[in-house]
C-alpha positions as CSV (number, residue, x, y, z in Angstrom):
1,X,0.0,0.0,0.0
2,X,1.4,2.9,-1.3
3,X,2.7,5.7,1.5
4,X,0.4,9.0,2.3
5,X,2.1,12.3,2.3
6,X,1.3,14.4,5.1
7,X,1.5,17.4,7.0
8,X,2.4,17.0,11.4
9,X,2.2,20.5,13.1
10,X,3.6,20.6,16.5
11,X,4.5,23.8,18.4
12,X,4.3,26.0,15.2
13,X,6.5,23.6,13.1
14,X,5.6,21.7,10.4
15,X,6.4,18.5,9.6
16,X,6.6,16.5,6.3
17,X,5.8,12.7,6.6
18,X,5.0,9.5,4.9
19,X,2.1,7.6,6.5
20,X,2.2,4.3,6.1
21,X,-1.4,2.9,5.7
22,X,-0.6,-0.6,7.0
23,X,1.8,0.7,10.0
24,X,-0.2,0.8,13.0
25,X,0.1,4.5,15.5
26,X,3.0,3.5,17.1
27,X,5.2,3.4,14.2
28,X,3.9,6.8,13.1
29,X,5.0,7.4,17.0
30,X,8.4,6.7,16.5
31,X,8.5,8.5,13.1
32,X,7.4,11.8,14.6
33,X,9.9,11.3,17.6
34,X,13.1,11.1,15.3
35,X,12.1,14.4,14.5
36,X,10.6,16.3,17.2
37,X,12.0,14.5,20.0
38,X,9.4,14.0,21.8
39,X,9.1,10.3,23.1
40,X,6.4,8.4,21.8
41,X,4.5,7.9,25.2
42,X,4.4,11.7,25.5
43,X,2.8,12.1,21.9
44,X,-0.6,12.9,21.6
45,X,-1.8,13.2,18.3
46,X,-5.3,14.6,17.2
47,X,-7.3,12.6,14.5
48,X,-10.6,12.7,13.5
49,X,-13.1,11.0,17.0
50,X,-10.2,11.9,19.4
51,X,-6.4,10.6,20.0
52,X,-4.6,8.3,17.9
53,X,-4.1,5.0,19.9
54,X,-0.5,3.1,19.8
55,X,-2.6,-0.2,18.1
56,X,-4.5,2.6,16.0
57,X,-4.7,1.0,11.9
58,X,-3.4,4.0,10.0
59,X,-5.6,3.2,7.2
60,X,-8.9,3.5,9.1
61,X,-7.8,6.9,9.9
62,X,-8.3,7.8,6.2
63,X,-5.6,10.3,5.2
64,X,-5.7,12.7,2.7
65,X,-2.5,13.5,0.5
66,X,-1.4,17.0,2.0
67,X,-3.6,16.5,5.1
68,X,-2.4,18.4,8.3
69,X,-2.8,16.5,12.2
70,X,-1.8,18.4,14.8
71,X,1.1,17.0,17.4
72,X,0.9,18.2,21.2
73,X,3.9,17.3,23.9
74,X,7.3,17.8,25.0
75,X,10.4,16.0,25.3
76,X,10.8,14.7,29.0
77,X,14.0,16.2,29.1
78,X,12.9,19.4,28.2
79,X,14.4,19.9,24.7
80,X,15.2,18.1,22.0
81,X,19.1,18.6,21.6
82,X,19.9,15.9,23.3
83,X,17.3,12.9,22.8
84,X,20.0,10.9,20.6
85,X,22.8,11.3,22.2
86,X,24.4,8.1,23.5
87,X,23.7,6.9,27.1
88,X,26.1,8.1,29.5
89,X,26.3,4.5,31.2
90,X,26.2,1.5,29.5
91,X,22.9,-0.5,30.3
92,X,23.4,-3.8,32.5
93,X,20.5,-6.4,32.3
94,X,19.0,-8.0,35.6
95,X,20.5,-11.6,34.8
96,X,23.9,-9.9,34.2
97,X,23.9,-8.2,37.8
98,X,24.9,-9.3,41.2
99,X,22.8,-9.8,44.3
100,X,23.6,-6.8,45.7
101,X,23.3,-4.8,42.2
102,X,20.5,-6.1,42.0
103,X,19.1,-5.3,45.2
104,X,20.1,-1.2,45.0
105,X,17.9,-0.9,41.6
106,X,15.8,1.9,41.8
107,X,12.4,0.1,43.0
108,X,13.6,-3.1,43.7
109,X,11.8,-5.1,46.5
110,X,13.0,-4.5,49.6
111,X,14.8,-7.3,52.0
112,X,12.6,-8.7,54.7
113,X,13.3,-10.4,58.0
114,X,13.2,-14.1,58.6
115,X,10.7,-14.7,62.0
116,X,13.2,-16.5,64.9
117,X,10.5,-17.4,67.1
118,X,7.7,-15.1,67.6
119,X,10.5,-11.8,66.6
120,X,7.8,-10.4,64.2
121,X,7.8,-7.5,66.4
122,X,11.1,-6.5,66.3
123,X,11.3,-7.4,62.7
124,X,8.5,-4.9,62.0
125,X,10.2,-2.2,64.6
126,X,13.5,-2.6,62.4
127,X,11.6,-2.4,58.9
128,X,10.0,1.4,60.2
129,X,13.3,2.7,61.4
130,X,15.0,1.3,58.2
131,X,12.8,3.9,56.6
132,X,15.2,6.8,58.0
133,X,17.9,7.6,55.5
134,X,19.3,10.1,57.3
135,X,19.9,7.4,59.6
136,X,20.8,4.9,57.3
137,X,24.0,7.7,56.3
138,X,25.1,7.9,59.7
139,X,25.0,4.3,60.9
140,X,27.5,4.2,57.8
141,X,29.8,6.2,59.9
142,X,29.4,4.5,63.1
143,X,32.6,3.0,65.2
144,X,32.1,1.9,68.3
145,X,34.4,3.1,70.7
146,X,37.1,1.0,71.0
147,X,37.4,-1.5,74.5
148,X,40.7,-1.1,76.5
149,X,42.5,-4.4,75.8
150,X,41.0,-6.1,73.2
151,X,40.8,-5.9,69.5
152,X,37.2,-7.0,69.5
153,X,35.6,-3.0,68.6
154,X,38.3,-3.9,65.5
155,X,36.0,-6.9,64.4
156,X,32.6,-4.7,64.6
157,X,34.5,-1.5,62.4
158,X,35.4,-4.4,60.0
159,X,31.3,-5.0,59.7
160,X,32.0,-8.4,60.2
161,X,29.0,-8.6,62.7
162,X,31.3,-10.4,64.8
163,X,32.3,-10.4,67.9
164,X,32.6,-6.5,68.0
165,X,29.1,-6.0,67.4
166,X,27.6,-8.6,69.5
167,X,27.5,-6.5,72.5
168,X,27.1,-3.2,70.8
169,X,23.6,-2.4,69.3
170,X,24.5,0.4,67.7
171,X,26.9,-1.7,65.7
172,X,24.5,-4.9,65.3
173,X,21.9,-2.8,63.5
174,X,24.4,-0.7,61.3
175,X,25.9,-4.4,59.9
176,X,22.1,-5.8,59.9
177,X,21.1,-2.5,57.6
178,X,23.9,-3.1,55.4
179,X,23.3,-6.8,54.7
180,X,19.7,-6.2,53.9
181,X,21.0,-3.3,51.4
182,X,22.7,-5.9,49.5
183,X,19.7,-8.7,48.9
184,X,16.4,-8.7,48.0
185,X,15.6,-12.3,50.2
186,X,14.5,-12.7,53.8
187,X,17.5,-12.7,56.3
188,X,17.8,-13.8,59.7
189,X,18.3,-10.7,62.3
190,X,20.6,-13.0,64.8
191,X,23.2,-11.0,65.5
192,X,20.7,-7.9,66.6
193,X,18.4,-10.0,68.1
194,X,21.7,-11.4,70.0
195,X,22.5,-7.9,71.1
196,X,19.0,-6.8,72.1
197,X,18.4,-9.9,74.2
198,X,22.1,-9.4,76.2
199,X,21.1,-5.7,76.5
200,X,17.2,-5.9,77.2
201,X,17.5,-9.6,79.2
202,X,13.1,-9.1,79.0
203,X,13.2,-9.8,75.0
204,X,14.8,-13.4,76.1
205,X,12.0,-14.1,78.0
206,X,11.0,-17.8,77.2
207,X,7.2,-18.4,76.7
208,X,4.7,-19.7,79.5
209,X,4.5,-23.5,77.1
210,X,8.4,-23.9,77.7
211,X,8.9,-23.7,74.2
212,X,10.4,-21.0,72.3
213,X,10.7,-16.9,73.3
214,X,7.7,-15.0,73.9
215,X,6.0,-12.6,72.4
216,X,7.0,-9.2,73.1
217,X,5.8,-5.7,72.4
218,X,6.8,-3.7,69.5
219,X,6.4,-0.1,71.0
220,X,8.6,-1.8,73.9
221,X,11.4,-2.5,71.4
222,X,11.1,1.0,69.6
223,X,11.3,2.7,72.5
224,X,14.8,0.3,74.0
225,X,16.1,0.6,70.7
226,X,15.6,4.3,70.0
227,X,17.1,5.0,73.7
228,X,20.7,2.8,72.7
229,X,21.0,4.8,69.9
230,X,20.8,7.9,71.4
231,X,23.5,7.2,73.9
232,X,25.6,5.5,70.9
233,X,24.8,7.2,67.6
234,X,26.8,10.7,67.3
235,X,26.9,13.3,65.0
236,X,30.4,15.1,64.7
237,X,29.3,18.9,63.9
238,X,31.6,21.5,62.7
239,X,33.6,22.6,66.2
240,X,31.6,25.9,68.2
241,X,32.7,27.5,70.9
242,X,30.0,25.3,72.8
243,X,29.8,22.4,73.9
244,X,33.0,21.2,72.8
245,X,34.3,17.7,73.2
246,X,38.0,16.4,73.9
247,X,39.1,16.1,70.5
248,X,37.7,19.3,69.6
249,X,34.5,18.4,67.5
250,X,31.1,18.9,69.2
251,X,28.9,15.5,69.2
252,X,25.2,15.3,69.1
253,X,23.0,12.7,69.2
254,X,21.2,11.6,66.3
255,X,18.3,11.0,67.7
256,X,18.2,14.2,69.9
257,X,18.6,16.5,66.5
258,X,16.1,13.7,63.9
259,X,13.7,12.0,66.4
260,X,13.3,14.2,69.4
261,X,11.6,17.5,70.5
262,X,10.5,19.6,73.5
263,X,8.1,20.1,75.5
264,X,7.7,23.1,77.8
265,X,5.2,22.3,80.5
266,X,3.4,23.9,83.0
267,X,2.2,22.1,86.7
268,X,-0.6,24.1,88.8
269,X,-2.2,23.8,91.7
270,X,-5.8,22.2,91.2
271,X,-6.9,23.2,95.0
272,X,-4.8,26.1,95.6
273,X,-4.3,27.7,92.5
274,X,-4.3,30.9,93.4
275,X,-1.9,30.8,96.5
276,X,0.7,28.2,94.5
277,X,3.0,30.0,91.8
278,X,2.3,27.6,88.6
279,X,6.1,25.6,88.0
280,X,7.1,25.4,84.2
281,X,9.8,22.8,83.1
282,X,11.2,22.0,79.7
283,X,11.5,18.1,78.7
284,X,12.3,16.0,75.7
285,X,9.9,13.6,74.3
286,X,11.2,10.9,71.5
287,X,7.4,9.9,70.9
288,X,3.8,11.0,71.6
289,X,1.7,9.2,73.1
290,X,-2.2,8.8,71.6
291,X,-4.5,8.2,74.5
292,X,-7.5,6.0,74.0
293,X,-10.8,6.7,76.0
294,X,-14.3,5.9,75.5
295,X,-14.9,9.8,73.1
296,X,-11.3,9.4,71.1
297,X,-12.1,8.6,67.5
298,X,-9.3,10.5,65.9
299,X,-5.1,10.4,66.5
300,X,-6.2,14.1,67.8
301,X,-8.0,13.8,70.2
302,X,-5.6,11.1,71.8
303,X,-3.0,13.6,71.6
304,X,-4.5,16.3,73.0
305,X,-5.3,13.9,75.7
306,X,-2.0,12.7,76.2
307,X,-0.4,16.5,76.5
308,X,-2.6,16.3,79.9
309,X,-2.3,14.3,83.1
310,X,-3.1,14.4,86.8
311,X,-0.5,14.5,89.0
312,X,-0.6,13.8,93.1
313,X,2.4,15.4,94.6
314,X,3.1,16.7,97.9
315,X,2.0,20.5,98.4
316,X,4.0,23.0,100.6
317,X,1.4,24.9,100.7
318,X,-1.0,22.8,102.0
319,X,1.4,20.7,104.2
320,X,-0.5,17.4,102.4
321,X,-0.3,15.9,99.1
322,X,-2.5,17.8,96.6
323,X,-3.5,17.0,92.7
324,X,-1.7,18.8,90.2
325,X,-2.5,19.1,86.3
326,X,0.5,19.1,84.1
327,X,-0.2,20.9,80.8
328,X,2.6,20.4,78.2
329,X,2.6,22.2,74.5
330,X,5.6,21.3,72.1
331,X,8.6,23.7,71.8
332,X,10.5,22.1,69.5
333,X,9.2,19.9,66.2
334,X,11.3,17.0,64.9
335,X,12.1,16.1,61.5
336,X,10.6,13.0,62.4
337,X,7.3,12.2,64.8
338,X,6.9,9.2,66.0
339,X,3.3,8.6,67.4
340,X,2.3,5.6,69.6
341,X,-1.3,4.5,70.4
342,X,-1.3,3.4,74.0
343,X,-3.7,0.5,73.1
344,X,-2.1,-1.7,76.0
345,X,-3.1,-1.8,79.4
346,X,-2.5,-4.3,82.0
347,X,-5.4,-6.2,83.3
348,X,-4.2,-7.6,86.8
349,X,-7.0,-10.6,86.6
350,X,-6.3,-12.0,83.7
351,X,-2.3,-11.0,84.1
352,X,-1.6,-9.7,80.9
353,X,-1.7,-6.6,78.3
354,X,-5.1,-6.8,77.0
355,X,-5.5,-4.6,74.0
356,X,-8.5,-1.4,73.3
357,X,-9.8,-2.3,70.3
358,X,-11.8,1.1,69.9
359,X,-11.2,2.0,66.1
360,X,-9.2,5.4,66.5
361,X,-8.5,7.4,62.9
362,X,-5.1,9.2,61.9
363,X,-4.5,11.6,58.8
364,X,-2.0,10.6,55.9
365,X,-0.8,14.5,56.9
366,X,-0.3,15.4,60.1
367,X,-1.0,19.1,61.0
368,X,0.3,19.3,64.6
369,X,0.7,23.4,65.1
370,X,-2.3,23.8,67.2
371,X,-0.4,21.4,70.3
372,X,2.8,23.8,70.0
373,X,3.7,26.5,72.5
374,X,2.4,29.9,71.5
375,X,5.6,31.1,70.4
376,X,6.4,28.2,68.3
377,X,3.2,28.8,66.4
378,X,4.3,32.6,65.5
379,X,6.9,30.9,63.4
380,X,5.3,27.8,62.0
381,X,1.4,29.7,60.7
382,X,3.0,31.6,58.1
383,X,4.8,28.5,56.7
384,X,2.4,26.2,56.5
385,X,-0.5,28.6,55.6
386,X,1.5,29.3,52.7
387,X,2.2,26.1,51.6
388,X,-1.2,25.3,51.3
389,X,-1.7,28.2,49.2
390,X,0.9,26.9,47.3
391,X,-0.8,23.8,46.8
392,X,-4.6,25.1,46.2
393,X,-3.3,27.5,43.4
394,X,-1.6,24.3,41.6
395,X,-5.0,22.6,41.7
396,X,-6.6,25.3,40.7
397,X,-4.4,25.8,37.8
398,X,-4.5,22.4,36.9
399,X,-8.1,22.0,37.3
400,X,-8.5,25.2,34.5
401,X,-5.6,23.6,32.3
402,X,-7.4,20.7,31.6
403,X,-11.1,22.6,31.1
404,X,-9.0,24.3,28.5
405,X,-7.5,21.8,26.9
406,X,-10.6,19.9,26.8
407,X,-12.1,22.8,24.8
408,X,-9.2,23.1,22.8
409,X,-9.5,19.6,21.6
410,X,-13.4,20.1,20.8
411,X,-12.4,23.2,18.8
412,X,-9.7,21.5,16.9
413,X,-12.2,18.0,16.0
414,X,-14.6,20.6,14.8
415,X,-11.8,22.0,12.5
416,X,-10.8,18.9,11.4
417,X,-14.4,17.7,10.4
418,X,-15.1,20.8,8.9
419,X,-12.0,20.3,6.7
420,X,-12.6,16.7,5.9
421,X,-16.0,17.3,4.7
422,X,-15.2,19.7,2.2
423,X,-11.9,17.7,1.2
424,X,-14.8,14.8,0.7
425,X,-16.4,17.2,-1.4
426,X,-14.3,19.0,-3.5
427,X,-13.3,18.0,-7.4
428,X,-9.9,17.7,-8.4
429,X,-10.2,21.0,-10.0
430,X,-9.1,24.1,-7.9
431,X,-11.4,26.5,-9.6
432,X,-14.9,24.2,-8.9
433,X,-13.2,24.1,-5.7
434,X,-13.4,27.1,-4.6
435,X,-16.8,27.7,-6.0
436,X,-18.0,24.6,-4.3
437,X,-16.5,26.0,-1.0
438,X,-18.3,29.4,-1.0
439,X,-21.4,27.4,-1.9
440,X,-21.0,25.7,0.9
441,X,-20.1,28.8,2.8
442,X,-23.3,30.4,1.6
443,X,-25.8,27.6,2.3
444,X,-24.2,27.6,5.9
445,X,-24.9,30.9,6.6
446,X,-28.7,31.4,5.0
447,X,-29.6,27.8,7.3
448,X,-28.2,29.6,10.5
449,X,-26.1,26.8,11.4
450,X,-25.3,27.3,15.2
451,X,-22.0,25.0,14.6
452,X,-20.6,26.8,12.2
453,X,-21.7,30.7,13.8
454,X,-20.9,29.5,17.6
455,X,-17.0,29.3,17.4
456,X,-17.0,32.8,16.2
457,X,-19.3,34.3,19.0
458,X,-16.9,36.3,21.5
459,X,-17.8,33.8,24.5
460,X,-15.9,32.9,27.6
461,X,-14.8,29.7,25.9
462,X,-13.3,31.3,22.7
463,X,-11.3,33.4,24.8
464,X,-9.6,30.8,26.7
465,X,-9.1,29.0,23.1
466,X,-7.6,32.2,22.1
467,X,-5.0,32.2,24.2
468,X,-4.6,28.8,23.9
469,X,-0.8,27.5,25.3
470,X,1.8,24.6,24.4
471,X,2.6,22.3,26.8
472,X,5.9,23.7,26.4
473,X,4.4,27.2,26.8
474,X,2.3,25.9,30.0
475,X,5.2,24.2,31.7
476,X,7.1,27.0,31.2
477,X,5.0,29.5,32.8
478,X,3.9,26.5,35.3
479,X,8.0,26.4,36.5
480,X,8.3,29.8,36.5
481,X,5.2,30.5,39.1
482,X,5.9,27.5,41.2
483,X,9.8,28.8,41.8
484,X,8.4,32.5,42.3
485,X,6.4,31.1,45.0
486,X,8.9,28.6,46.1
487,X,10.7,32.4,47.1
488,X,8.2,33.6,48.9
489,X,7.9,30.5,50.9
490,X,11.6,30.6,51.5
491,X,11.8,34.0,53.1
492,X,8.5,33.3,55.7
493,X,10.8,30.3,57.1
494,X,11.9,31.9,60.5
495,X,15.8,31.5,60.8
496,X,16.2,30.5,64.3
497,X,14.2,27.3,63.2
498,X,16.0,27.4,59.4
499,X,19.1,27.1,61.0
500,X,18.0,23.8,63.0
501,X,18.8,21.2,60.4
502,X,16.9,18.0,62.1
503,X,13.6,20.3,62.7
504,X,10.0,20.5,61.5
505,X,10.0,23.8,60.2
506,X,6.1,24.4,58.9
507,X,4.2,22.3,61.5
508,X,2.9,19.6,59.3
509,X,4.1,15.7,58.8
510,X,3.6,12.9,56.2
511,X,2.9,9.5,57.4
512,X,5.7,7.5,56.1
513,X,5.7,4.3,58.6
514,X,3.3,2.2,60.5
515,X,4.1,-0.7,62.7
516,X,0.6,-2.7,63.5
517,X,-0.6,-5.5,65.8
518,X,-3.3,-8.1,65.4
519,X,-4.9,-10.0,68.5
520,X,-6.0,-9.2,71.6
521,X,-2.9,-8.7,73.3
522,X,0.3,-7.4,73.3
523,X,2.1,-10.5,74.4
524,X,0.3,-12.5,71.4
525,X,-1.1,-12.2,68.4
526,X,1.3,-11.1,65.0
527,X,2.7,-7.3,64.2
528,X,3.6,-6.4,60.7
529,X,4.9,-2.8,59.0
530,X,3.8,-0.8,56.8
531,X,6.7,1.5,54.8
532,X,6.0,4.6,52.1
533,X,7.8,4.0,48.9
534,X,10.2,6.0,48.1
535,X,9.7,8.1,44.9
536,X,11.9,7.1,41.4
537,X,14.0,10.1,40.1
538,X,12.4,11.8,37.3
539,X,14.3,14.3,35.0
540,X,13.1,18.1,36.3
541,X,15.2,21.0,34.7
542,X,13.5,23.5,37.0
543,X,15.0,21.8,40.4
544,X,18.8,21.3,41.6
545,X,20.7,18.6,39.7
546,X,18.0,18.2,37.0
547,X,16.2,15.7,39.4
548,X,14.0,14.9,41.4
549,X,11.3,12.2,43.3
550,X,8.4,11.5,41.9
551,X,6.0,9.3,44.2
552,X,3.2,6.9,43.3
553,X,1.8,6.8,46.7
554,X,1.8,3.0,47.3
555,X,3.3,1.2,50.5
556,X,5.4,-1.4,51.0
557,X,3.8,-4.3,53.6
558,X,6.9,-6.0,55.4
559,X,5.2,-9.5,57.1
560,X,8.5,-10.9,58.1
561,X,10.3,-12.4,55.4
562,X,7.3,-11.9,52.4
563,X,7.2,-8.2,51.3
564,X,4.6,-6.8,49.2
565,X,3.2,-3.8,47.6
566,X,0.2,-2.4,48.1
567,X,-2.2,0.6,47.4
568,X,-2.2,3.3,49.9
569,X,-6.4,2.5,50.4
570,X,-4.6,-0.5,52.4
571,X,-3.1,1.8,55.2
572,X,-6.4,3.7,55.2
573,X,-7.8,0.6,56.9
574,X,-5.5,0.2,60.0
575,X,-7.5,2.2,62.0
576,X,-8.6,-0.7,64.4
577,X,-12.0,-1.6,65.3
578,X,-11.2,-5.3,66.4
579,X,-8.8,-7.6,66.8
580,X,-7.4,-7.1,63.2
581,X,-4.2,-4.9,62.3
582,X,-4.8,-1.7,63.7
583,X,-2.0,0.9,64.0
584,X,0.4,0.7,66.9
585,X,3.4,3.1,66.0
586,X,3.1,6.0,63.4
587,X,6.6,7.4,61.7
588,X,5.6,11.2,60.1
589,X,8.2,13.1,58.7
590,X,8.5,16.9,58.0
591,X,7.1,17.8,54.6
592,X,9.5,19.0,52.3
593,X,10.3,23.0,52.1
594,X,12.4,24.7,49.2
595,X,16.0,25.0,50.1
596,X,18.7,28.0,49.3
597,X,19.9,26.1,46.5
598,X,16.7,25.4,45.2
599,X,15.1,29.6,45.3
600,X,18.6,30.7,44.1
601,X,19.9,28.4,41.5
């Protein structure tokens, strides 16, 4: 079948090309991208009843010699200049790659945790905290500090998750995270679960049959865990005139700058509170606790519960002990929040943790400004009010790009119609071709036809198709508005907080990790985790480095050794309500904010 010559207009260019009738629409695809650059899958091209389809038959699209389609898209690397030039790495296939290639592809499954004997708790714990990277980098750096008389800290610095790490926690998990880096198969966790049990002697407690370990807590191993690494896990800053250690580098603890914030509380008097001067204190806090009573349905109102309490205490006032309330509002945001529902309680007659099954809910984002100190909120409003303008004018702009588009495409079918009828019609000579045309023309506009006269009526709709933009044009302006606003957002960030690297600087958290339990108690039943995938890097011209994450919004589900993906609907469900998983332990971390490279560059 002979070839169809053509006319492709795309972004005011216009193309020359042979259609093949018995090529299918991917072929014409790959045509139009050796000479636009634009990859296939971002091609959209306009034929007559909408798109044309990758399986589209070219011949059923009916083409007329010197016939003109119109091309919309962009190159996803934002110009064309450099779509055939070579790859700057040479590809390796799967088969081709080692284990631990293999296992460090970008969205490769995770490695998951063989179950020792009822360890599914401290398997899930591990899988959450995993989910750190800053964490991840430092553990890289980790040495142990070396014992006086023995080479064994030498074994641990070796990561040979030796002897040198069998006592040292710190160390254990540092070698356990690099192992699990390096496969994509379930491994056993002895050497940590070695450590923790010498450390912790309560995680070796056998169970009441006399066979096996037993059960254990999850929020009990966070919490012993979390607490080793903040005595252990140091970060060497550049050396202040503070706080200065030996050999002349200041060390703070991880967790203290990532995982932990502040709380500046208040105790007063509830039978003299006029007489007794209210005492304020300041306190750390590595986790918030989620109260549940019989009116909490939501994590907020267990919070706000939990910042709280009752307090008997001796008064000197009274010269008898008294009740006190103890009201605490946060001070100081971390990166990351870790929030723990205190769904365990011990119930003396049947002499165990029985679990509150009440079904409490929890957002996907976190806004936690209104439990922070008044001060605190001064600095955190203006951030987070604006990125949520931010984010409503994106919608917005999104939500009218596609109304016009939509338009657009209407407009253009109409065209195209109108052109292929009168192509239909017309004789092979120009001159009864023309007469034939303003015929047409004529009888169109003595019948009053409303599809013909509509288009030209100056309506809202033609105005919008008026200024009708590319999606080149649109990203363009698109980049340029986000990174205007990205400035404005910048400056509103308060500097004493700015300059606190491990800090939540606009108030508001995304869930990224979810430990849960199912059964009726915490010494039985099974915990798995729940961990946010991280985004692949997708080519961006308008951010630092030309990259950047894009997210799909799916979780991983880490049951021991089998790890799966599922749909973020699947999280939405661990709100409890029974003895099925329900959420025990919430990770949120900070939401991102524009940095100085990102506002300047």
């Amino acid at each position: 079948m002979a070839s169809i010559p053509v006319i492709i207009k795309h972004q005011g260019k216009k193309y020359d090309v042979e259609l093949d009738p018995s090529a299918t629409g991917e072929t014409l695809k790959y045509q139009l991208y050796s000479l636009t650059g634009v990859e296939p899958d971002r091609q959209k091209i306009l034929i007559k009843g909408g798109q044309l389809k990758d399986d589209t038959d070219l011949s059923t699209v009916k083409a007329k010699p010197g016939q003109t389609f119109m091309m919309m898209g962009t190159p996803s690397s934002g110009g064309s200049a450099d779509f055939l030039s070579a790859p700057k790495e040479q590809p390796k296939f799967m088969e081709d790659m080692t284990e631990a290639e293999a296992a460090r592809q970008e969205g490769a499954t995770p490695a998951g945790l063989q179950n020792l004997g009822n360890t599914c708790y401290l398997n899930s714990t591990l899988q959450v905290l995993r989910s750190v990277p800053e964490m991840q980098d430092e553990l890289k750096r980790y040495t142990p500090a070396p014992a006086s008389g023995s080479n064994v800290a030498n074994l641990s610095q070796l990561g040979l998750s030796g002897l040198g790490s069998s006592t040292d926690l710190t160390a254990s998990l540092r070698d356990l995270y690099k192992q699990m880096s390096e496969t994509q198969d379930g491994i056993p966790p002895l050497m940590f679960l070695s450590a923790l049990r010498s450390l912790f002697p309560q995680f070796a407690q056998r169970a009441k049959t006399g066979h096996g370990y037993a059960q254990q807590d999850a929020e009990e191993a966070w919490s012993q865990i979390v607490s080793q690494l903040r005595q252990k896990l140091k970060i060497q800053d550049k050396p202040s005139p503070d706080a200065m250690t030996d050999s002349g580098t200041q060390d703070t603890s991880f967790i203290d700058r990532f995982l932990a914030g502040t709380f500046v509380s208040s105790l007063t008097s509830d039978e003299a509170p006029h007489s007794e001067t209210p005492q304020t204190s300041t306190d750390s806090f590595v986790k918030l606790d989620c109260h549940i009573g019989k009116d909490t349905n939501h994590l907020r109102d267990g919070i706000l519960e939990g910042l709280s309490e009752k307090i008997e205490k001796n008064s000197e006032n009274l010269g008898r002990n008294a009740m006190y309330t103890k009201t605490s509002r946060i001070d100081r945001l971390p990166k990351y929040l870790t929030v723990h529902f205190v769904r365990f309680f011990w119930k003396r007659e049947a002499q165990k943790k029985a679990k509150i099954m009440r079904k409490v809910t929890f957002p996907a984002e976190l806004d936690i400004v209104e439990f922070c100190t008044d001060d605190l909120k001064k600095r955190l409003i203006p951030v987070r009010d604006k990125v949520r303008e931010i984010r409503k004018d994106e919608q917005d702009v999104e939500r009218a790009r596609k109304r016009q588009k939509l338009r657009h495409k209407q407009e253009e079918d109409r065209k195209h119609d109108e052109a292929q009828r009168g192509q239909e019609a017309a004789p092979l000579k120009k001159k009864k071709e023309a007469e034939e045309r303003k015929e047409a023309e004529a009888a169109a506009t003595t019948t009053g036809s409303k599809s013909s006269s509509k288009p030209t009526n100056n309506t809202p709709e033609n105005n919008d198709l008026d200024v009708y933009k590319t999606d080149a044009e649109y990203e363009a302006e698109r980049a340029a508005s986000l990174k205007k606003a990205k400035k404005e957002l910048f400056k509103l960030i308060d500097h004493t907080v700015s300059s606190d690297e491990g800090a939540n600087k606009s108030g508001l958290y995304e869930l990224r990790g979810v430990i849960t339990h199912q059964g009726a108690s915490a010494d039985s039943g099974h915990y798995t985790s729940y961990v946010k995938k991280t985004g692949k890097l997708v080519d961006d011209a308008t951010v630092p480095g030309g990259k950047r994450r894009e997210e799909d919004g799916k979780w991983w589900w880490f049951n021991d050794d089998k790890v799966s993906e599922v749909e973020p609907e699947k999280v939405e469900t661990l709100a409890g309500g029974g003895e099925s998983h329900s959420a025990l332990i919430l990770l949120y971390r900070a939401i991102d904010l524009p940095t100085k490279d990102e506002v300047e560059g």
